[in-house]
C-alpha positions as CSV (number, residue, x, y, z in Angstrom):
1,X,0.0,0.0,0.0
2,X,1.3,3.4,-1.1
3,X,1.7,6.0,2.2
4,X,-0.9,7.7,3.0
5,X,-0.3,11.6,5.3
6,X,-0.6,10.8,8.8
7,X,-4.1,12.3,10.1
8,X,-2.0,14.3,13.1
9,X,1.6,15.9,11.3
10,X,0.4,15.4,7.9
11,X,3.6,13.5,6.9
12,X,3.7,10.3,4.7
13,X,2.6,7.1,6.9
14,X,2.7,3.6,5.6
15,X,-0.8,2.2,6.5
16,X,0.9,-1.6,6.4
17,X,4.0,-0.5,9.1
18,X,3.9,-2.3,12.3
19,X,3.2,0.1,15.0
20,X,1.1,2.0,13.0
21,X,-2.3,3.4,14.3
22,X,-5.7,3.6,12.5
23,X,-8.6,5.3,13.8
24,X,-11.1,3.1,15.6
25,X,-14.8,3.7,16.6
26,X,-17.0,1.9,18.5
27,X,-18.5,1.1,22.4
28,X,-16.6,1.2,25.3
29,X,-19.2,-0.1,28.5
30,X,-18.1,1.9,31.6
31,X,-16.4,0.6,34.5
32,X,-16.5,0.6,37.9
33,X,-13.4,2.2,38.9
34,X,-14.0,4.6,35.9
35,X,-12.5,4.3,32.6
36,X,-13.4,1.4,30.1
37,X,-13.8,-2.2,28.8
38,X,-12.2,-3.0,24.9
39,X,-14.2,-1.6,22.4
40,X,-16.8,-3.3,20.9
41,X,-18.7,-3.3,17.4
42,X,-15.3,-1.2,16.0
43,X,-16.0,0.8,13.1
44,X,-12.2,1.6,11.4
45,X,-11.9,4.3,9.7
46,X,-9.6,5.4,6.9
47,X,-7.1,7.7,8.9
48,X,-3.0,6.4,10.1
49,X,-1.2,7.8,12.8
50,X,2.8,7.8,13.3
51,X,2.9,5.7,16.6
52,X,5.1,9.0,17.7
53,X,2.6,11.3,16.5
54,X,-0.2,9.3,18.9
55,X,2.0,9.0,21.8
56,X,2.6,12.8,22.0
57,X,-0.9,13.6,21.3
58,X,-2.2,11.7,23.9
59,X,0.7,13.5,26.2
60,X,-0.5,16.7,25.5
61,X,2.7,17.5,23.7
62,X,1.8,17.9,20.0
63,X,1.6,21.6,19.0
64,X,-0.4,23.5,16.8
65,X,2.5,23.6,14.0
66,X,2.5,20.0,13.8
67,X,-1.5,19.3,13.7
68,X,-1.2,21.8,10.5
69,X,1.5,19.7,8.6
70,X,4.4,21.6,10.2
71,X,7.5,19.2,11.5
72,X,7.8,17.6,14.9
């Protein structure tokens, strides 16, 4: 599969690289203790992710430059 940009710095991601994210949909029942079960009934959807670029995100440490295609 040809790269594709990644959905968060706009660089080339290949969609078949291990590590890779996609974007995932679905249900996630409510626990407890807060937080969540796996997600069920996932929907994938056509968007990749560096595994960098997710790591960060969820971090809090991307910036604005990089969500507009700007480097890391």
């Amino acid at each position: 599969m040809a790269t594709v940009p990644c959905a968060l710095c706009g660089h080339p991601v290949n969609p078949e690289s291990l590590g890779v994210y996609q974007r995932t949909r679905g249900w996630v029942q409510k626990r407890s203790g807060g937080g969540g079960h796996s997600v069920a009934l996932p929907e994938r959807e056509p968007e990749w992710a560096h595994s960098g670029c997710v790591d960060r995100a969820s971090r809090g440490w991307l910036t604005q430059t990089e969500l507009f295609g700007g480097k890391p």
